[in-house]
Backbone as a printed PyTorch tensor [residue, N CA C, xyz], in Angstrom:
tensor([[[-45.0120,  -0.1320, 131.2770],
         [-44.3470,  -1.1490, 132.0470],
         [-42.8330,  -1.0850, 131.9110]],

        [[-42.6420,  -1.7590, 130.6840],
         [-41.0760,  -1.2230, 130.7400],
         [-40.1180,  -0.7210, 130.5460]],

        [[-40.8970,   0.6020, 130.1800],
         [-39.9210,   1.9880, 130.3500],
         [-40.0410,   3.0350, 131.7900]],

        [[-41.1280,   2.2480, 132.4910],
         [-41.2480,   2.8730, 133.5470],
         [-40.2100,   2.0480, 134.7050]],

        [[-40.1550,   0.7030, 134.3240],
         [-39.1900,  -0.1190, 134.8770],
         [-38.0050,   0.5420, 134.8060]],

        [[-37.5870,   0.4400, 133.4560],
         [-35.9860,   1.1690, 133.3380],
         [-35.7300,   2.2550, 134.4550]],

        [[-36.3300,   3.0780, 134.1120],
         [-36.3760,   4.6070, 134.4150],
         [-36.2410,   4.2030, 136.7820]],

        [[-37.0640,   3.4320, 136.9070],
         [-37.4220,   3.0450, 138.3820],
         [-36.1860,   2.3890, 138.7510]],

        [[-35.3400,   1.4990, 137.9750],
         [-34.0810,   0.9910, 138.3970],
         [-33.3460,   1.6950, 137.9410]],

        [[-33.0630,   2.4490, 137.3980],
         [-32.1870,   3.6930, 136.8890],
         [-31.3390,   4.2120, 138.2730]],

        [[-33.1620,   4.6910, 138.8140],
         [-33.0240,   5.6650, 140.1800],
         [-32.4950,   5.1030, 140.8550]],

        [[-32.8040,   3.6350, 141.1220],
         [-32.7720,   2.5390, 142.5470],
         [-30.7760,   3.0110, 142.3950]],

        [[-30.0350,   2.4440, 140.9510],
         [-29.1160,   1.8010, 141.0670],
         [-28.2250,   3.2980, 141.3010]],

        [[-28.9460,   4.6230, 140.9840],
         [-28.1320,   5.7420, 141.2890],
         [-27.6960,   5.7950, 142.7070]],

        [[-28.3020,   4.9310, 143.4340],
         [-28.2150,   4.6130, 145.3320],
         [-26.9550,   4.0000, 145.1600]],

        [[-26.2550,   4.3350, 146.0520],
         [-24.9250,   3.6340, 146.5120],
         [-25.4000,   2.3300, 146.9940]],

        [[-24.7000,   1.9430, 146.3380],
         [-24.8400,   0.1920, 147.1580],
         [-24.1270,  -0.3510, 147.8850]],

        [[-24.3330,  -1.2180, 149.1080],
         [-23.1470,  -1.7930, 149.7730],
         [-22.1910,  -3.0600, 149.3360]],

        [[-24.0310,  -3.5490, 148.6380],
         [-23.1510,  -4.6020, 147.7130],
         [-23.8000,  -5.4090, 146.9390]],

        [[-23.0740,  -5.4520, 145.7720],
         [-23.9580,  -6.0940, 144.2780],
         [-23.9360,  -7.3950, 144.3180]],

        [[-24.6300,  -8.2030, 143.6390],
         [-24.1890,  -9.2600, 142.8830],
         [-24.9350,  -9.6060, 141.4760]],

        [[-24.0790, -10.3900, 140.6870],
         [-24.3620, -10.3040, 139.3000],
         [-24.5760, -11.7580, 138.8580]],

        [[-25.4260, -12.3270, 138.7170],
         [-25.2970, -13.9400, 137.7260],
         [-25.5620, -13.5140, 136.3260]],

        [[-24.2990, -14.4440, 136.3410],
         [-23.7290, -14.6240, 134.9490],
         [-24.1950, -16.1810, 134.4300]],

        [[-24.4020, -16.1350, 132.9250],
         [-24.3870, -17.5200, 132.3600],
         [-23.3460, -17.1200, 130.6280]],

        [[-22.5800, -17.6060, 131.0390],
         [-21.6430, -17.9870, 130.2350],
         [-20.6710, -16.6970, 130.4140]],

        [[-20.9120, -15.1120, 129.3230],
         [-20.5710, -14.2660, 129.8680],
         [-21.7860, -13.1160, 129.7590]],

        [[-22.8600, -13.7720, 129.4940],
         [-23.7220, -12.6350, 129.9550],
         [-24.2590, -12.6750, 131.1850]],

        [[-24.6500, -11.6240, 131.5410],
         [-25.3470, -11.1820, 132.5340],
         [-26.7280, -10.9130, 132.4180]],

        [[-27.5920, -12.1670, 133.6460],
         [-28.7230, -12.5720, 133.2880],
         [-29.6470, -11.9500, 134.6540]],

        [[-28.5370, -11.5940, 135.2890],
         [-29.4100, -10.7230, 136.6680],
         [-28.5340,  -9.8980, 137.8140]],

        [[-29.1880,  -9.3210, 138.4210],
         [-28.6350,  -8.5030, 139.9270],
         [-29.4360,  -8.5820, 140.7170]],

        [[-28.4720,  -7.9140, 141.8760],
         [-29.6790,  -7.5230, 142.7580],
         [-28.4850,  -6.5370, 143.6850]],

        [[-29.0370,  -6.0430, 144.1160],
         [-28.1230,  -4.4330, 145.2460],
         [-28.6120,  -4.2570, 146.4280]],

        [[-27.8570,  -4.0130, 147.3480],
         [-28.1450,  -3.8040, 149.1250],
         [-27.9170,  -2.5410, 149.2640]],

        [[-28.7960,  -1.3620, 149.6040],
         [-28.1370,  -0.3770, 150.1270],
         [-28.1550,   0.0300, 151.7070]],

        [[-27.9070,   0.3530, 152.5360],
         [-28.2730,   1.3730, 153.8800],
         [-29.6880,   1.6240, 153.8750]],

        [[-30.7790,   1.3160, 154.3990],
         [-31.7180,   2.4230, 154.4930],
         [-31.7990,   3.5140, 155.7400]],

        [[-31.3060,   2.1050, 157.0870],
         [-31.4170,   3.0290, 158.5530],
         [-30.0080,   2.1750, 159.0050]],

        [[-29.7110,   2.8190, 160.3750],
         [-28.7700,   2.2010, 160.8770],
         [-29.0410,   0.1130, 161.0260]],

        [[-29.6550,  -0.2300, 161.3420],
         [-29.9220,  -1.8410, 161.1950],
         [-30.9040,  -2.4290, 160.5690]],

        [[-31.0720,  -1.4250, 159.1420],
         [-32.5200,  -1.8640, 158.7320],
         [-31.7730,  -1.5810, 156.9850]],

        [[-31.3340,  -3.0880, 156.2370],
         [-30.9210,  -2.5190, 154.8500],
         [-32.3330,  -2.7480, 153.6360]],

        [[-31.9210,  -2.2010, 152.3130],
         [-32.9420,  -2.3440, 151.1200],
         [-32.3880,  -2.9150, 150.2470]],

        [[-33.4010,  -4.0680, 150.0840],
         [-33.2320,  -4.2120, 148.2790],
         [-33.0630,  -3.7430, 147.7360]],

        [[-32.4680,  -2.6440, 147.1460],
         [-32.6910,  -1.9950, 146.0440],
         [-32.7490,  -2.2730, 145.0610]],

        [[-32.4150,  -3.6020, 144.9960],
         [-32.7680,  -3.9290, 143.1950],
         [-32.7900,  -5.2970, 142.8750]],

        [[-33.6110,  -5.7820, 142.2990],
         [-33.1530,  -7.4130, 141.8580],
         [-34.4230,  -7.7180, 140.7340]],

        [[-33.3310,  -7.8860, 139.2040],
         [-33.4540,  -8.0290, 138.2900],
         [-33.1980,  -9.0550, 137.9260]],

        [[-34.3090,  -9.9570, 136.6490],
         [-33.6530, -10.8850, 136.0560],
         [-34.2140, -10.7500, 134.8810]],

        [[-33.4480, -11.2150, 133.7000],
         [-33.7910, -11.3200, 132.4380],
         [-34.9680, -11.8980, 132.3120]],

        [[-35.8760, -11.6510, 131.2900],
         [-37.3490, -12.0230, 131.3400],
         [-36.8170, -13.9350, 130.3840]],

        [[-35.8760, -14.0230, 129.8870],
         [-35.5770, -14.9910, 129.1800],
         [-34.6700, -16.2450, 130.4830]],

        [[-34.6340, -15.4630, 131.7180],
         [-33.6310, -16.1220, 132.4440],
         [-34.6740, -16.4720, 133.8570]],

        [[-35.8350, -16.1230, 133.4680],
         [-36.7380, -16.3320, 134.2960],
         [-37.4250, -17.6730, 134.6720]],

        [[-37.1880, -17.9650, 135.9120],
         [-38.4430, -19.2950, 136.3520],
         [-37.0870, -20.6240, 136.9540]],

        [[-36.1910, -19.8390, 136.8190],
         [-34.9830, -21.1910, 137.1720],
         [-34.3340, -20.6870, 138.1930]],

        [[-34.8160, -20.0500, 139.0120],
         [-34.4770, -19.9450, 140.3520],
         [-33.6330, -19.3370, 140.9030]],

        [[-32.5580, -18.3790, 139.5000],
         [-32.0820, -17.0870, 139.5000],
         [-32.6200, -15.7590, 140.2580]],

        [[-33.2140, -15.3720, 140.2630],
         [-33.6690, -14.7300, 141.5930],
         [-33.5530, -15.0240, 142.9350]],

        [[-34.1550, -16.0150, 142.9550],
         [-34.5750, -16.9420, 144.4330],
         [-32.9490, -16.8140, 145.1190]],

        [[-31.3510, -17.1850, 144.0530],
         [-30.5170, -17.6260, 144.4300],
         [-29.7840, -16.0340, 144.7510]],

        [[-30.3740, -14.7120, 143.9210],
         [-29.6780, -13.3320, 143.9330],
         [-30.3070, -13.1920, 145.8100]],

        [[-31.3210, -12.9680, 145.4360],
         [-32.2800, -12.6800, 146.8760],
         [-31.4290, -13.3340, 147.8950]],

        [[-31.2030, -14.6680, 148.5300],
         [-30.2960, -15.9380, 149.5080],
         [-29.0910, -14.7860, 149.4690]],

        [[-27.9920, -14.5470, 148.6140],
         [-26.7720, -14.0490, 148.5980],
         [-26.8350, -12.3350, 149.1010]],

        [[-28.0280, -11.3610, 148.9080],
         [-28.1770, -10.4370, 148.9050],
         [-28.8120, -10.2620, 150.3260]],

        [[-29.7030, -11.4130, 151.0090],
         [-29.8040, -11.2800, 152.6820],
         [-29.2760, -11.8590, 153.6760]],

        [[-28.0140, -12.5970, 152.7320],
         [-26.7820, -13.4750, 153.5450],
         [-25.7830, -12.2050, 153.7220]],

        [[-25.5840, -11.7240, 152.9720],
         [-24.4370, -10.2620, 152.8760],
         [-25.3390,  -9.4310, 153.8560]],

        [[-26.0020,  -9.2640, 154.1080],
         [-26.7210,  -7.8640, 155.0210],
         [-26.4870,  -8.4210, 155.9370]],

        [[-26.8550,  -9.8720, 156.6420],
         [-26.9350, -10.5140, 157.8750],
         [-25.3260, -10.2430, 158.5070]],

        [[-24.7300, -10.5840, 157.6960],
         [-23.3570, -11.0450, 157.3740],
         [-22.5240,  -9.3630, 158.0010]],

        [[-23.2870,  -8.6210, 157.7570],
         [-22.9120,  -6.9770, 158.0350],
         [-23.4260,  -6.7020, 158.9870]],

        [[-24.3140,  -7.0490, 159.5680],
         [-24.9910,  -6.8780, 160.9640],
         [-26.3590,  -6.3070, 160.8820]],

        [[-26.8590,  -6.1960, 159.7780],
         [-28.4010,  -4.9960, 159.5440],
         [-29.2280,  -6.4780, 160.1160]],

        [[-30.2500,  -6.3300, 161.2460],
         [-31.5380,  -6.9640, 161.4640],
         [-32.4030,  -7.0630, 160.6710]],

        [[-32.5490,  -6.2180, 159.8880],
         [-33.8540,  -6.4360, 158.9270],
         [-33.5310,  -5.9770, 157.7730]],

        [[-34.0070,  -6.2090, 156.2620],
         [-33.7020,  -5.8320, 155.2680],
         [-35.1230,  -5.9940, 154.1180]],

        [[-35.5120,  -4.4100, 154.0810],
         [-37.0220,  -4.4560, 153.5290],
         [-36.9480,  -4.2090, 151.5300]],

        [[-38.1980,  -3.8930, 151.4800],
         [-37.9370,  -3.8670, 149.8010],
         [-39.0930,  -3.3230, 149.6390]],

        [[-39.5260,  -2.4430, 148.7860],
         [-40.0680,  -1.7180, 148.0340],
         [-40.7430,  -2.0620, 146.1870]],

        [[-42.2070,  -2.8900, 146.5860],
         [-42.3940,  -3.2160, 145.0140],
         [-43.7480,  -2.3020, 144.4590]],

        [[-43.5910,  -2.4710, 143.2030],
         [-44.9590,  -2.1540, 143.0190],
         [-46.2500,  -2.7590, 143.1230]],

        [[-47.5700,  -2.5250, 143.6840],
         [-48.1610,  -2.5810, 144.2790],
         [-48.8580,  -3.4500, 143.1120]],

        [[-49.1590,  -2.9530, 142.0150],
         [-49.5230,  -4.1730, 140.9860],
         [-48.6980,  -5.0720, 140.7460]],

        [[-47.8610,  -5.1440, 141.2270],
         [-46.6970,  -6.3500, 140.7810],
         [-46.9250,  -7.9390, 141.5670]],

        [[-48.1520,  -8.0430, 141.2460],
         [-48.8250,  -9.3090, 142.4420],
         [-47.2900, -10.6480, 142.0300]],

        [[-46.5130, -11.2760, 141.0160],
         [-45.9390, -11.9400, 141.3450],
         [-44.6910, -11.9240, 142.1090]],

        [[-44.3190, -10.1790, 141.6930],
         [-43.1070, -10.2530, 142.7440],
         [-43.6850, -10.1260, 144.2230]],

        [[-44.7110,  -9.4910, 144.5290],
         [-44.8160,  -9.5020, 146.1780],
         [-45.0800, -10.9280, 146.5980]],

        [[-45.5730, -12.0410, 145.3130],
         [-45.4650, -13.4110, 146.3850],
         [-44.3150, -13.9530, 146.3080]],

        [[-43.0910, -14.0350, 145.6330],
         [-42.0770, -13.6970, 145.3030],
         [-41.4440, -13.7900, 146.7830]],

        [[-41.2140, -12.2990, 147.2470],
         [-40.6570, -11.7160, 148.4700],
         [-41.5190, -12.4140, 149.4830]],

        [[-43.0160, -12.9690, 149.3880],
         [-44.0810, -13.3680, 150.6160],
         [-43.4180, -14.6470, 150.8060]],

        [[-43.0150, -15.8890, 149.9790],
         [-42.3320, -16.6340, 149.4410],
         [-40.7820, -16.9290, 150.4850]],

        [[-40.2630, -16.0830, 150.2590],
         [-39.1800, -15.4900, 150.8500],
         [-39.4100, -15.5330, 152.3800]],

        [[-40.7620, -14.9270, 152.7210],
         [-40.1710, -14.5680, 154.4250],
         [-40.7540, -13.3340, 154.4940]],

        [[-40.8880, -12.6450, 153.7730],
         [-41.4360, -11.0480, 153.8820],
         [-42.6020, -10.9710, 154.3540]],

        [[-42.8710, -10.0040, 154.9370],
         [-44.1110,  -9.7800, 155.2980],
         [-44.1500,  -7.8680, 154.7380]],

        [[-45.4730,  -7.9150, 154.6060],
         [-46.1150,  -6.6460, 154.0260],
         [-45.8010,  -5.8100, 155.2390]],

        [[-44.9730,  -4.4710, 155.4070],
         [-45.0520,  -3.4930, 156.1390],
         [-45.8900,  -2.0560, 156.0490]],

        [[-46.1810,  -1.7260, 154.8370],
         [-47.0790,  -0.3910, 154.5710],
         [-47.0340,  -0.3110, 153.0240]],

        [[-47.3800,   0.8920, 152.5910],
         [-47.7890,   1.4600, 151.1280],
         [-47.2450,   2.6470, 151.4860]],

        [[-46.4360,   2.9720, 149.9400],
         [-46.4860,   4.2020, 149.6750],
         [-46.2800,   5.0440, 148.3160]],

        [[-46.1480,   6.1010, 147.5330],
         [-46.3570,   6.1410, 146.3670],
         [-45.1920,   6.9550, 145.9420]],

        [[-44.4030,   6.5220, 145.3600],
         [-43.4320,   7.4450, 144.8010],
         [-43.0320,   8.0860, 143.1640]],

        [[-42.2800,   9.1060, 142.7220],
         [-42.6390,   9.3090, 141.0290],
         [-41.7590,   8.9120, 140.9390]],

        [[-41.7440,   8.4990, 139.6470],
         [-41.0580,   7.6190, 138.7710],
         [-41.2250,   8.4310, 136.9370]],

        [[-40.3640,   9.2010, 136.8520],
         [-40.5550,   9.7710, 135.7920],
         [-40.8890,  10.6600, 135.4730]],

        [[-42.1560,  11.0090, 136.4200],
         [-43.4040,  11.7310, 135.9230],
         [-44.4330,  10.7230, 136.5330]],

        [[-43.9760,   9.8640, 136.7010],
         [-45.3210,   9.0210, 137.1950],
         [-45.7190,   8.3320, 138.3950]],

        [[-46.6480,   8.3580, 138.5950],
         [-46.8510,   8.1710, 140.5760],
         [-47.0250,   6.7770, 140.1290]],

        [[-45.9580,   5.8180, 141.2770],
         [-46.3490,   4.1560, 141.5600],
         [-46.8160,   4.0610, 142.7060]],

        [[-47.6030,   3.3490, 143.0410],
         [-47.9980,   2.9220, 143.7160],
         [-47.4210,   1.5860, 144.4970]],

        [[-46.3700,   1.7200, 145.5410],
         [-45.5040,   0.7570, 146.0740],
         [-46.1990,  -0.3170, 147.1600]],

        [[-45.5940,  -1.1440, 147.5450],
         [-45.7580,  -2.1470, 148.4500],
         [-44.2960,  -2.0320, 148.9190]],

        [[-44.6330,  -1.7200, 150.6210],
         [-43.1920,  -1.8550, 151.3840],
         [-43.5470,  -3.4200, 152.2230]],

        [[-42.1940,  -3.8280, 151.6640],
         [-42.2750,  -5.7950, 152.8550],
         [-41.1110,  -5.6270, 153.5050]],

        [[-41.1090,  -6.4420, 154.2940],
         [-39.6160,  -6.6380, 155.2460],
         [-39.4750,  -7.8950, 156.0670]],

        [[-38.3000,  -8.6590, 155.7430],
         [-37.6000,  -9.2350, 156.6160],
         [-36.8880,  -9.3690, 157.6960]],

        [[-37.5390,  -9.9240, 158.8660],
         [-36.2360, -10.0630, 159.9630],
         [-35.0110, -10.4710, 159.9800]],

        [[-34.0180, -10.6200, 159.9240],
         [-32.7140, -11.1700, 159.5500],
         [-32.1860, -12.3220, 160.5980]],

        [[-32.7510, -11.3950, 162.4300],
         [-32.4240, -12.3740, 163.2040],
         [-33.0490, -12.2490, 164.6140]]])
């Protein structure tokens, strides 16, 4: 789990991003999340992390709002995301959100095949 995590956001964050954001509580840093390009009007999550200690207070919920306000905000229509397929709380998470399930697909991670869940949002 979470060395396969590391290793999976490693990759994500080696993606250029268009644009980060970071919550902070006090001066640590308790989460992100990253927008990159995927197609011309179609951007990705690429990433949105939160501390397992910073979890359940709505830190996410508030990275996610800022991270599909900035895409809208840039002009991309839709902005999808890529989870793992066992990851049943983040896909209700993103379902939560507005997402809807677009396909499956499996990518390595390490050495190791995941098994993804692609969702996506309309923007407008």
């Amino acid at each position: 789990g979470e060395i396969a995590a590391g290793e999976f956001f490693k990759k994500r964050l080696a993606t250029p991003a268009i644009m980060m954001t970071v919550a902070e509580e006090g001066r640590t840093i308790i989460g992100f999340s990253s927008v990159r390009m995927a197609e011309a009007r179609e951007a990705e999550l690429s990433g949105l992390v939160v501390l397992r200690s910073a979890t359940g207070r709505g830190v996410g919920s508030r990275l996610l709002r800022k991270a599909l306000d900035s895409a809208r905000k840039r002009g991309f229509s839709s902005v999808q995301v890529k989870t793992e397929a066992a990851n049943q709380r983040a896909i209700n998470f993103f379902r939560k959100a507005g997402f809807t399930e677009s396909g499956k697909a499996v990518e390595r991670v390490g050495g190791t095949r995941v098994a993804l869940r692609l969702m996506v949002k309309r923007l407008r």
